[in-house]
N, C-alpha and C positions, 0 to 999 in steps of 0.2 A: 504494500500500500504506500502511495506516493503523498505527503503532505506538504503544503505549499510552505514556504517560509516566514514568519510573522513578525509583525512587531508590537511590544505592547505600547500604546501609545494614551492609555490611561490609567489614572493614579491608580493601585490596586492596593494602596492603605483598605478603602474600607471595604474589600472582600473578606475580610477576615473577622472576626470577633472576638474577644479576649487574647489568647495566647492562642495560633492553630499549632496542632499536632499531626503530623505526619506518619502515616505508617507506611513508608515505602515498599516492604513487601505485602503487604496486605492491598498497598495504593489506595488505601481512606485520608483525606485530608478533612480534619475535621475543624467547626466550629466554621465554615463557609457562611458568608451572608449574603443569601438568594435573594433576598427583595429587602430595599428601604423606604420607606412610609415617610409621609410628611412631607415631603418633599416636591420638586417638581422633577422629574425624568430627563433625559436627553431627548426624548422624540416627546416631550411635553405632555407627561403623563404623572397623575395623582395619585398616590394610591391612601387611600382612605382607614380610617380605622377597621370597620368592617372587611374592606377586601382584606387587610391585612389576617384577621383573622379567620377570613376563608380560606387565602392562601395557603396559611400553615399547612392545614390539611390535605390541600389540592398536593403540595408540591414533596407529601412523602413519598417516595418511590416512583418522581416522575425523574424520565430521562433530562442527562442533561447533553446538549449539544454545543460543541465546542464557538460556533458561530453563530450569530442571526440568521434568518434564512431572507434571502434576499429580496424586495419588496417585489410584491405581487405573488410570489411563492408562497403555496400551504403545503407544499409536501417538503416534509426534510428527506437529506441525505442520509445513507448508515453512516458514507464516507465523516461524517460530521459528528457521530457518537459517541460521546465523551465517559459517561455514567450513568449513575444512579445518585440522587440523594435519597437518604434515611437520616431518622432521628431529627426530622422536622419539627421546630417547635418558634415561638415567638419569644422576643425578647425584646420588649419595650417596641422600637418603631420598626425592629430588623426580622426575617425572616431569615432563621439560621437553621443548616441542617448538615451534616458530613455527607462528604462526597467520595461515593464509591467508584471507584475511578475503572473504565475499565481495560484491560491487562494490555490491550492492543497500542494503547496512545499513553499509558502512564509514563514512557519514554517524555512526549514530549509536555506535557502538563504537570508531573511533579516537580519536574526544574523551576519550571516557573512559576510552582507553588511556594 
């Protein structure tokens, strides 16, 4: 499998939450922050207290894809399949959950964990 070359070109302080923990052989990086609340988005979006706490729920055991999918696209790629999160839960305005990474790409996402 061929992956394009990336760059991070956004602060990635607040993907994190407390202290993250890494389990390189297992490839869980935990304490991940999937959604921040209160806020306004980059493509100008709110996420409210209620979504917030829909979310939690929504987003245990949903995949995660290492990209956006490109506007007008609803199908993702596999090419694009990064994990799983578990252990979703809330935490004041953040959506936090460990991310089970999976074996294929942990190459190139635990570095840049």
């Amino acid at each position: 499998m061929e992956y394009r070359n990336f760059e991070v070109v956004f602060d990635l302080e607040e993907a994190f939450a407390n202290s993250p923990r890494i389990d390189k052989e297992k490839g869980v990086i935990e304490n991940v922050v999937i959604l921040t609340g209160n806020k306004i988005t980059r493509n100008k979006t709110f996420y409210t207290d209620k979504a917030l706490t829909e979310a939690a729920g929504r987003y245990n055991g949903a995949k995660m894809f290492m990209d956006h999918p490109k506007q007008g696209e609803s199908n993702r790629s596999i090419r694009d399949y990064g994990g799983l999160y578990k252990n979703v839960h809330r935490e004041g305005d953040k959506i936090i959950g460990d991310l089970h990474v999976h074996e294929g790409v942990r190459n190139l996402i635990i570095p840049v964990a």
